[in-house]
C-alpha positions in Angstrom: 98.7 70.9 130.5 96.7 73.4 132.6 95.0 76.5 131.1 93.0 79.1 133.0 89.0 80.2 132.5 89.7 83.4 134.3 93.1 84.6 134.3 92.0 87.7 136.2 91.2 85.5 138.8 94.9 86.0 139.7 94.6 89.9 141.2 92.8 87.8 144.1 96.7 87.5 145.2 96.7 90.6 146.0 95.3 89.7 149.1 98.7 88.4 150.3 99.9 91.9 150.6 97.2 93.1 152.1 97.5 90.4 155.0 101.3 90.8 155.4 100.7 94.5 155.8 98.0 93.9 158.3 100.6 91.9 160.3 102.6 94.8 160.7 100.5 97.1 161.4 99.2 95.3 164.1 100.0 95.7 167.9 100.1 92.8 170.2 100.2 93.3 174.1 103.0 91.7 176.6 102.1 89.1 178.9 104.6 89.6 181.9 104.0 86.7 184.6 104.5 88.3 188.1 103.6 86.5 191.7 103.3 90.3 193.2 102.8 93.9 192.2 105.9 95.6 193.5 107.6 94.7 190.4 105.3 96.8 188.4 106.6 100.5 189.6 110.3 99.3 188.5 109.5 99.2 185.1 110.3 102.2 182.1 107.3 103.6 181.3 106.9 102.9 177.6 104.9 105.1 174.9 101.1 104.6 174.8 101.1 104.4 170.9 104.3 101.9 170.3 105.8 101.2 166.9 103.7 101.5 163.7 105.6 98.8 162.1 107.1 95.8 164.0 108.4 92.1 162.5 106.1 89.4 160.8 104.9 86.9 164.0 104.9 83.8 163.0 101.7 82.5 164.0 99.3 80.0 163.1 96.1 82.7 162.0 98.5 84.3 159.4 99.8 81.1 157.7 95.7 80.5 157.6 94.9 83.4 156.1 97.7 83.2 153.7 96.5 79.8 152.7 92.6 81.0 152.2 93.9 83.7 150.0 95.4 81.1 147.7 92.6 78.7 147.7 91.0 81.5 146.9 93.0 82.6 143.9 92.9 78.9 142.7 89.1 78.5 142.6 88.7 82.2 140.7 91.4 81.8 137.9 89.4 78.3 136.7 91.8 75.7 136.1 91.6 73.6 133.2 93.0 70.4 132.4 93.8 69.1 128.5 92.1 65.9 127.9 94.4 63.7 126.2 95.0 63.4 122.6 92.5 66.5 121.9 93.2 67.7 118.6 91.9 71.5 117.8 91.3 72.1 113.8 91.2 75.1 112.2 90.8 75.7 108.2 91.9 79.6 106.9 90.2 80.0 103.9 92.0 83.6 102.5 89.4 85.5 100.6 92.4 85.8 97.2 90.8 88.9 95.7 93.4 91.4 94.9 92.4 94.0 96.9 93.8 91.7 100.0 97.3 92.4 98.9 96.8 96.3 100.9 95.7 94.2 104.0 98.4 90.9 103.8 100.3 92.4 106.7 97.1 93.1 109.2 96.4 89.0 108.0 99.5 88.4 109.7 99.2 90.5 112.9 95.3 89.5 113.0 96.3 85.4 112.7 99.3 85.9 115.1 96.7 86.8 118.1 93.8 84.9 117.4 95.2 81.4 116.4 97.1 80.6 120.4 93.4 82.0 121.6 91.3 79.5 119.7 93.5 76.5 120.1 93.4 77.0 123.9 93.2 73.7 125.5 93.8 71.4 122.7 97.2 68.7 122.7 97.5 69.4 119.1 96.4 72.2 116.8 95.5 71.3 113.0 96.2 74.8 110.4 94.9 74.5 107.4 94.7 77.8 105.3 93.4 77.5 101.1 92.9 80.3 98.8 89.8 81.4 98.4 89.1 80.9 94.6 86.8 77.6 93.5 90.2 75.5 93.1 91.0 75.9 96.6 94.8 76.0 96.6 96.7 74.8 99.5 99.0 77.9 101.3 99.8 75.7 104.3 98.9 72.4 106.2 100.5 71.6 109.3 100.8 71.7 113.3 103.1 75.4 113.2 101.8 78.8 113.5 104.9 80.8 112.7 104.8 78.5 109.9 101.5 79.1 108.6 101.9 83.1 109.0 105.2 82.6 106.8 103.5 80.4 104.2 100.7 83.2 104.0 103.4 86.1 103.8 104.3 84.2 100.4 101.1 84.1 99.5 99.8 86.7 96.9 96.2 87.2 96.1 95.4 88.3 92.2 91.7 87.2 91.7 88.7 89.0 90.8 86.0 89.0 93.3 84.4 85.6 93.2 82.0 83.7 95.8 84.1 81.8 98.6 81.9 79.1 98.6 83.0 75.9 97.2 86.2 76.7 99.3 84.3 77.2 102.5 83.3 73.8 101.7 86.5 72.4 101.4 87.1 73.6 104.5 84.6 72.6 105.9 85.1 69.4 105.1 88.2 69.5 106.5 87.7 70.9 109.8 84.8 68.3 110.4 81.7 68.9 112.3 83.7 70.7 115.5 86.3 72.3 113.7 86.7 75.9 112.8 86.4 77.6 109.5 88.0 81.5 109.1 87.4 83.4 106.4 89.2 86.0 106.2 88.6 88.8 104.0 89.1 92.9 103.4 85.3 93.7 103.6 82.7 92.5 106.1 80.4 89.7 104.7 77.2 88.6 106.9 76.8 85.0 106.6 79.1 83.1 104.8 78.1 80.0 104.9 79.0 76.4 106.3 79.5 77.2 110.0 82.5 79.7 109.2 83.5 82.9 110.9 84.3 86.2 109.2 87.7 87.3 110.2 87.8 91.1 108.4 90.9 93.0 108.6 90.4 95.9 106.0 90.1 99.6 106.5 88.7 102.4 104.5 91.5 103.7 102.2 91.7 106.5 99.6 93.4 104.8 96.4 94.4 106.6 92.6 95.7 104.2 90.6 95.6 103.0 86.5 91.8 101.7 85.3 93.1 100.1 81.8 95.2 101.3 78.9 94.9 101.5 75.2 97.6 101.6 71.9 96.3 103.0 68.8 98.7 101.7 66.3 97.4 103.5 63.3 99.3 106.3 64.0 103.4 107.2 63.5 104.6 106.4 65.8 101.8 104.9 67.7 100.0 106.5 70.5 99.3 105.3 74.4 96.1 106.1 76.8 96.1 105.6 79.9 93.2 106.0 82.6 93.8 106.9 85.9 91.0 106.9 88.4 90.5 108.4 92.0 88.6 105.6 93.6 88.3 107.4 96.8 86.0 109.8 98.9 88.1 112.6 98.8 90.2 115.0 96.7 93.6 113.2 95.9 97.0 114.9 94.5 99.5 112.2 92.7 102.7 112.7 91.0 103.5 110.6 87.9 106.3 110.2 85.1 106.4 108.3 81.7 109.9 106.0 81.2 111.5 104.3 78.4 114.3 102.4 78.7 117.2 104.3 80.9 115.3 107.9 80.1 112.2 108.9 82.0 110.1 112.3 82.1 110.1 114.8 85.0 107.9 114.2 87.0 104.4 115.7 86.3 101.3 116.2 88.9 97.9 115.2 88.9 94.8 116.5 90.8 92.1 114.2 90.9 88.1 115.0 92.3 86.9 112.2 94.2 85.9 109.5 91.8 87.1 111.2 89.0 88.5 109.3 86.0 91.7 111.4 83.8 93.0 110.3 80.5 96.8 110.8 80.0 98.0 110.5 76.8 101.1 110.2 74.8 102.8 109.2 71.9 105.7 106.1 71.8 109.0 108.1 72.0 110.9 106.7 68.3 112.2 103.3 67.8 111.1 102.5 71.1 107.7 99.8 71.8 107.8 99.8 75.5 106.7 102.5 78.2 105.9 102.6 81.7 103.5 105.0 83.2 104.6 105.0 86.9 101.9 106.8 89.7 103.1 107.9 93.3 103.0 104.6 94.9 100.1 104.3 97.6 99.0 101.4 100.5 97.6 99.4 97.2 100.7 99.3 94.7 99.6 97.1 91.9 97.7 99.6 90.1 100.3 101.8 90.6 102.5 101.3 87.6 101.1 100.6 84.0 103.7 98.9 81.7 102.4 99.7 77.5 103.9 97.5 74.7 102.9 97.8 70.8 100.7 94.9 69.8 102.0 93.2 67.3 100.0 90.1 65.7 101.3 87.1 63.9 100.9 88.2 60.2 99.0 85.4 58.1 99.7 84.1 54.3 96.8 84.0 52.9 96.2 82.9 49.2 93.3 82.5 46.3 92.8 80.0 44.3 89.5 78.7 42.7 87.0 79.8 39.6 87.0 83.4 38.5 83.1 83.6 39.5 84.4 83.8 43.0 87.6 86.2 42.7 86.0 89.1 43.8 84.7 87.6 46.5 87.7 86.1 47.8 89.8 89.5 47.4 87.3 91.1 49.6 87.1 88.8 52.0 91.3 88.9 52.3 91.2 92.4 52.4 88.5 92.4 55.3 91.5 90.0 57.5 93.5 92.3 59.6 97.6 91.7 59.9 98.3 89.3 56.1 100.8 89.3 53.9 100.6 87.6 50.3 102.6 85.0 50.4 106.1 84.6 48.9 106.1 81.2 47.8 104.2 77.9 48.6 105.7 76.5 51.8 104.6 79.9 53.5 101.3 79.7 52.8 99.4 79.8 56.1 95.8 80.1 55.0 94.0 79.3 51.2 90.8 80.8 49.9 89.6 78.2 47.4 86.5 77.1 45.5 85.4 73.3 45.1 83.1 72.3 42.0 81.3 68.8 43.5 81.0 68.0 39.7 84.7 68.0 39.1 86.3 67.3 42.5 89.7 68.1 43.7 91.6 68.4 47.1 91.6 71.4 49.0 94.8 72.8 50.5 94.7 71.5 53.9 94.2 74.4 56.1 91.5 76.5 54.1 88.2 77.8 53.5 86.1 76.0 50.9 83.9 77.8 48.6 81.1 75.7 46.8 80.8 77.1 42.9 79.4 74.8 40.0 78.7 75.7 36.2 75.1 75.4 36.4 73.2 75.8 39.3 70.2 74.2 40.7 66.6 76.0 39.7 65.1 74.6 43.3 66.3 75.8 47.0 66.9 74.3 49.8 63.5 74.0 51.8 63.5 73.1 55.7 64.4 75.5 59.2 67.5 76.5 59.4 69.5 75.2 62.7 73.1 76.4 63.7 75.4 74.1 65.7 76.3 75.0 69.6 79.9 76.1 68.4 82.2 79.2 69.1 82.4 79.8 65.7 78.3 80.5 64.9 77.4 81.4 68.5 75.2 84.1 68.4 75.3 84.6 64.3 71.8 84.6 62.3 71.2 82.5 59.4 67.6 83.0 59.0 67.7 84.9 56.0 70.0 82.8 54.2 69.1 81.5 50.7 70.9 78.5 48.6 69.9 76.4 45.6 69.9 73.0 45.5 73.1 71.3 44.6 75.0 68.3 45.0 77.7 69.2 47.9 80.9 67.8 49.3 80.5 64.6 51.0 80.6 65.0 54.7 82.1 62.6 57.0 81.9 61.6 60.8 84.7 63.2 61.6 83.3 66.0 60.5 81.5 69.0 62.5 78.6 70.7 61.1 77.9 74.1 61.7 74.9 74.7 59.8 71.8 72.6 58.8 69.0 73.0 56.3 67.1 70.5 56.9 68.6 67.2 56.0 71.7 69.6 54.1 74.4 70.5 55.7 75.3 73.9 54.7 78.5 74.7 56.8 80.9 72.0 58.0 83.9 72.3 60.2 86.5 70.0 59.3 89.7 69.4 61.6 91.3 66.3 61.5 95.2 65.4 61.8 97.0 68.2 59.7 93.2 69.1 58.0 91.6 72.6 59.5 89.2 73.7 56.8 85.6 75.6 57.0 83.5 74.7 54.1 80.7 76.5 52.8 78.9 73.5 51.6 76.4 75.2 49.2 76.5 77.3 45.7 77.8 80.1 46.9 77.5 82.3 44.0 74.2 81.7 43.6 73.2 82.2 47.2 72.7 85.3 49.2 75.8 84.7 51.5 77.5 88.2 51.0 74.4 90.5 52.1 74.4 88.1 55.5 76.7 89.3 57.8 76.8 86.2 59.3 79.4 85.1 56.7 82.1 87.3 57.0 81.9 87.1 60.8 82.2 83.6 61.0 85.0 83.8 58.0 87.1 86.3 60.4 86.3 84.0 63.6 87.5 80.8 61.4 90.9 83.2 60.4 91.3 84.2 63.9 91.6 80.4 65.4 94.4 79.6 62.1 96.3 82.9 63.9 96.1 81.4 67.2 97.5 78.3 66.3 99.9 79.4 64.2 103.6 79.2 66.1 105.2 82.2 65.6 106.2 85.6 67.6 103.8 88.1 69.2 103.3 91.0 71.2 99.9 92.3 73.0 99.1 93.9 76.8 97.5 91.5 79.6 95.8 91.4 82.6 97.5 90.3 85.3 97.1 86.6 86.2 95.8 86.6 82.7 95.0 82.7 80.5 97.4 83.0 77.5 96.8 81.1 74.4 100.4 80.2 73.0 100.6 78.0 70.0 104.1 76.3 70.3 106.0 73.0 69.0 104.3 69.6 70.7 106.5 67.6 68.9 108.4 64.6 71.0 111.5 65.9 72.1 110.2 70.1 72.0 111.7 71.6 74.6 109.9 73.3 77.5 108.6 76.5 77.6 110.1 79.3 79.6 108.5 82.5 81.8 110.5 85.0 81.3 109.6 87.9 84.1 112.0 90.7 85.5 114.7 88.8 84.8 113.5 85.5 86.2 112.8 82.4 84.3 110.3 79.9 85.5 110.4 76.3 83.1 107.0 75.5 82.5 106.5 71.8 81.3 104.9 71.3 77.6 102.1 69.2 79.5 101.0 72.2 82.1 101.3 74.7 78.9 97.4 74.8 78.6 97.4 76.7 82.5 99.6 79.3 81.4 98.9 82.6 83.0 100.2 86.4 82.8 102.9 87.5 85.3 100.9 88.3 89.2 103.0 91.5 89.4 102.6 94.6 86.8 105.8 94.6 84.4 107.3 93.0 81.3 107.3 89.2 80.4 108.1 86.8 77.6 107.3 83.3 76.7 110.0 81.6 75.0 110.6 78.1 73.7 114.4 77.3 73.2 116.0 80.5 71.7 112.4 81.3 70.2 110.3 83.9 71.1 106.8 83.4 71.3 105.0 86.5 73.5 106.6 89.6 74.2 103.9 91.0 76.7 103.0 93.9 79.4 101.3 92.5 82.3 98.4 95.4 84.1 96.0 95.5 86.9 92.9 96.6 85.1 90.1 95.4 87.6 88.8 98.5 88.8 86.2 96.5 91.4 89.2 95.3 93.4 90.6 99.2 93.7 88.0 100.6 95.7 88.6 100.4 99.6 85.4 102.4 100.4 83.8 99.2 101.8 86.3 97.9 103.4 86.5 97.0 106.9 87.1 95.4 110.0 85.3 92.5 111.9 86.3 89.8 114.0 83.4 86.5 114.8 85.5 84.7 116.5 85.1 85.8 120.4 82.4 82.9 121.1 84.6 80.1 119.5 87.4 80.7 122.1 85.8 79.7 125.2 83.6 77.0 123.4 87.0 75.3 121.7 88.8 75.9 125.6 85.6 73.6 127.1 85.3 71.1 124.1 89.3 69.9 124.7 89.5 70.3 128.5 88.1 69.5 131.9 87.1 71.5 134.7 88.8 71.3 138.3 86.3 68.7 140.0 87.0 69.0 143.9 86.6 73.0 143.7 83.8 72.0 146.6 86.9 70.5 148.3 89.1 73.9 148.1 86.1 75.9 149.2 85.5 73.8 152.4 89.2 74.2 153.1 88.7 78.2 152.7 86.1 78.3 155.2 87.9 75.6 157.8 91.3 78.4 157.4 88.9 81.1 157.9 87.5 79.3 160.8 90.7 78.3 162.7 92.4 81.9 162.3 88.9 83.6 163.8 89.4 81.5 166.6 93.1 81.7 167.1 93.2 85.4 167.1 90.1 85.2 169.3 91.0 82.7 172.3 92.0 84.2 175.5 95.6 83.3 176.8 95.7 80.5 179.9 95.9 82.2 183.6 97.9 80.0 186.1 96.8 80.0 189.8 98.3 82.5 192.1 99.5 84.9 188.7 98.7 87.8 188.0 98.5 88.9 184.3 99.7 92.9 183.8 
C-alpha cells in the first residue's frame, strides 16, 4: 500500500495546464520550400498577429515537459510504502467520570478523524479502548473503527473523578513500547503519565441541575427537599414541575444567580411515596431529573430478657434503636437483650447482645491499658475512661473476635459463628461505668445496625447513581436469582455476583427482587456536584506529532527519488534543445 508525506505535493499538477495552455497560445512560423522568389508575390497576404488559439502540436518538447511536471508531482507528494506485516496499536483509555456523558458525541466525531490519521502506514491497526476507572473495563478490542466508535456510543460513564493511572498503565502495557496511549477526557490534564496523549474534547458549558435531596419522615405526610444549583458563570432561568404518578404540577420557573444554590420544598401528595422533581433538561441531563421515595427500614424484634438489675438499662437502650417493634411471639424475634451470670451459666439466644451481671461483685478492677481492636464496630470509639471490677467472665474461644482488651481481659468480644451473631460485654456491667461512656451505646447501635442489614426482608431508601447496595437475601442451595428491576427492564443477576450490586446508571425508580419477593424499592440520583461543573472544561488535542512519527515507524521512503530527479533535469534538457535547434536548410533553397 502507498501513502503520501505531502499530499499537497499534488497542486504541482497544476503545471499540466499551464503547459497545455502555453501550447496554444503559442505561434509557430511556416517553412515553405521554394527554388525561386517569384512564387512569393502569388501568395494571400495573411494577418501579422494570426490566431490566439491554434491545435495542441504534437511534439517531442511538450510530451517532455508534460513528463517533468509529473516527475515532479511524484517526488513532492512523498510516497510511502507499508512495510509488511506492520501492525499500528493504539489503547483509548476514556476518562469514565460522569461529566463525559455531555461530551460522548464530540468522542465520537473527535475518534472518527484522528484514528485513520494515526494508523497511517500500518497493514494492521490494533484498537483497544478501557474505561478509565482502576478496574479498567474493556469497551472494545479489535481491528474495526466503526466498531470501536459503536462500542463507545454504548458506553456510559457514571464515576466520580478518580486518577487514570493504573489504567493508563494497562494501556500501556498493552500498546507496548511504540504503541499509542489516548486519553481522552472533558478537561485538559498536563502530563498524564506513561507515554500517553491527552485527547480533550469538552467545552465550557452553563449547567443547573439537582445537588442532593432529603425526606424528613417525621412529619404527615412526610416532606421532600430538593437542592438545585447553578453551577455556571452566568445568570440561568429553568423551568421545573413536581409529578406523581399520572398527575404532575404546572410548570413553575426558577431564576438562579450564577453559582447559586435554591431549596425547593414540598410535601408527599397523600397515599402516595414516590415523586419526581423534573428541571428543563440541558446539554448534561442526568442531574436533570431527581426521583424522591420514602425511606422505609426493615423494622427489628427486639426482646429483654436477663436480671432485673439490668432492666432499665436494657429498656433504654431499645428505646435509643430506631425502626423496632416488640415482638409478637418467639419465632419473630430478630434481636435479644440479655444478661449472663458466669456463676450460673446459661445460653444466650443466638443472635444477641450479652450483658455480664453477677450477685456479688469483685472489690478489685481491672488494672492494665486499655486496647481496642481494628474493627468497624469500635473504630474511632474511646474506652479510656472505662471502669470494670474484676470478675470471672464468659469463656472466650478462637473463633471468637475481641473487640476490647484490658490487659490480659477481654472486655468486649464479637462472636459470629454459623447461625451465632452476638456482642458480649464481657465484664460486670452494673458495676462498671459503661452507661456514662458513650462509647457503649454507639457501638450497641453499630452492632443493631449490621443484625438490620442482614436481616432479609423489604426496604425502601434513595441512592446514588451507580451506587454499592447491601441486600441481605436467601443463599440457600436452590434460592433463586436476584432480579434488577429498572424502568421496566429486568436484568438476572446471579446469587454469586450479588456482592457487586450497584444502583441503576440512569436517574429513576428500581427494585431488587428475589422470586415474587421484594427486597429494595429505591430512587436512583446524581448527587455529585464535582462532575456538574463544566467551567474547566475544554478542548485539547496531543496527538499532531504521533501522526507523522507512526507514518515513518510502519513505512518506507521512495529510494531512487535521485533517479526521478535526474530524469527531471534530462526532460528539461531535451525540450530546451528541441525548441531551440534551428530547422535543416538544403542546398540551392531558400527558406521564406
Amino acid at each position: 500500500m502507498v501513502t503520501f508525506g505531502n499530499p499537497a505535493g499534488f497542486w504541482a499538477l497544476l503545471g499540466i495546464p499551464a503547459i497545455l495552455l502555453i501550447h496554444f497560445l503559442q505561434r509557430q512560423s511556416q517553412v515553405l520550400v521554394v527554388s525561386t522568389l517569384f512564387l512569393l508575390e502569388a501568395l494571400d497576404r495573411e494577418s501579422v498577429q494570426g490566431r490566439k488559439f491554434d491545435r495542441i502540436r504534437n511534439s517531442i518538447p511538450l510530451w517532455l515537459q508534460l513528463l517533468a511536471v509529473v516527475l515532479l508531482t511524484w517526488i513532492l507528494i512523498q510516497p510511502r510504502w507499508t512495510l509488511e506485516n506492520s501492525v499500528q496499536k493504539i489503547a483509548i483509555v476514556l476518562d469514565s467520570s460522569s461529566s463525559m456523558r455531555a461530551f460522548q458525541n464530540s468522542v465520537i466525531d473527535t475518534l472518527r478523524k484522528e484514528i485513520p490519521q494515526l494508523s497511517r502506514g500500518a497493514q494492521t491497526v490494533e484498537l483497544i479502548a478501557m474505561d478509565s476507572h482502576i478496574d479498567g473495563e474493556p469497551v472494545y478490542n479489535g481491528t474495526s473503527a466503526e466498531d470501536l466508535l459503536e462500542a463507545i456510543e454504548s458506553w456510559k460513564p457514571f464515576r466520580p473523578a478518580h486518577d487514570p493511572g493504573p489504567a493508563l498503565r494497562i494501556g500501556r502495557s498493552l500498546a507496548g513500547a511504540t504503541g499509542i496511549v489516548l486519553y481522552v477526557t472533558d478537561h485538559a490534564v498536563e502530563e498524564p503519565g506513561y507515554n500517553s496523549r491527552v485527547v480533550a474534547v469538552g467545552e465550557k458549558l452553563q449547567n443547573v441541575g439537582f445537588a442532593g435531596v432529603n425526606v424528613d419522615v417525621a412529619s404527615d405526610p412526610p416532606t421532600w427537599n430538593a437542592m438545585v444549583r447553578n453551577y455556571g458563570d452566568a445568570d440561568q432561568t429553568r423551568e421545573w414541575f413536581l409529578q406523581a404518578g399520572q398527575q404532575r404540577t404546572d410548570t413553575r420557573k426558577l431564576e438562579l444567580k450564577a453559582g447559586e444554590t435554591r431549596t425547593l420544598q414540598g410535601r408527599f401528595p397523600a397515599n402516595r411515596d414516590k415523586i419526581i422533581l423534573q428541571l428543563e433538561p440541558d446539554r448534561f441531563d442526568q442531574d436533570d431529573l431527581a426521583p424522591i421515595i420514602v425511606p422505609v427500614p426493615k423494622e427489628l424484634a427486639i426482646a429483654k430478657v436477663g436480671t432485673p438489675a439490668l432492666d432499665d438499662l436494657m429498656t433504654g437502650m431499645i428505646e435509643s434503636f430506631e425502626n423496632t417493634v416488640p415482638p409478637t411471639d418467639e419465632s419473630g424475634v430478630d434481636l435479644v437483650l440479655t444478661t449472663y451470670d458466669p456463676l450460673s451459666p446459661t445460653t444466650p439466644a443466638p443472635v444477641s447482645i450479652v450483658l455480664l451481671a453477677q450477685v456479688t461483685p469483685g472489690r478489685n478492677f481491672f488494672k492494665g491499658p486499655i486496647v481496642a481492636a481494628n474493627h468497624p464496630l469500635v473504630q474511632s470509639l474511646n474506652w479510656q475512661g472505662l471502669i470494670a471490677r474484676s470478675s470471672p467472665g464468659m469463656p472466650v474461644g478462637p473463633e471468637d473476635t475481641v473487640l476490647l482488651w484490658q490487659g490480659e481481659r477481654a472486655l468486649i468480644v464479637l462472636r459470629e459463628d454459623g447461625e451465632r451473631n452476638q456482642l458480649i460485654y464481657n465484664f460486670d456491667v452494673p458495676s462498671s461505668n459503661i452507661e456514662k461512656l458513650p462509647s457503649f451505646i454507639v457501638l450497641a447501635h453499630r452492632f443493631v445496625e449490621s443484625i438490620r442489614e442482614r436481616k432479609i426482608a423489604p426496604f425502601s431508601g434513595n441512592h446514588e447513581l451507580h451506587q454499592p447496595l447491601k441486600i441481605a437475601f436467601d443463599r440457600s442451595d436452590g434460592a433463586p436469582a436476584l432480579d434488577l428491576v429498572s424502568e421496566g427492564a429486568k436484568t438476572s443477576i446471579p446469587l454469586s455476583q450479588a456482592g457487586s450490586l450497584r444502583a441503576p446508571g440512569e436517574p429513576g425508580f428500581f427494585e431488587i427482587r428475589q422470586g415474587e419477593q421484594i427486597l429494595l424499592s429505591g430512587a436512583a440520583q446524581f448527587v455529585d456536584t464535582r462532575e456538574a461543573d463544566f467551567l474547566a472544561a475544554e478542548s485539547r488535542s496531543d496527538v499532531e506529532g504521533l501522526k507523522t512519527s507512526a507514518e515513518t515507524e510502519h513505512t518506507r521512503e521512495d529510494d531512487v527519488w535521485q533517479i526521478w530527479v535526474l530524469l527531471i533535469l534530462v526532460a528539461v534538457l531535451l525540450s530546451w534543445y528541441f525548441i531551440n535547434r534551428k530547422a535543416p536548410v538544403l542546398e540551392g533553397q531558400t527558406v521564406a
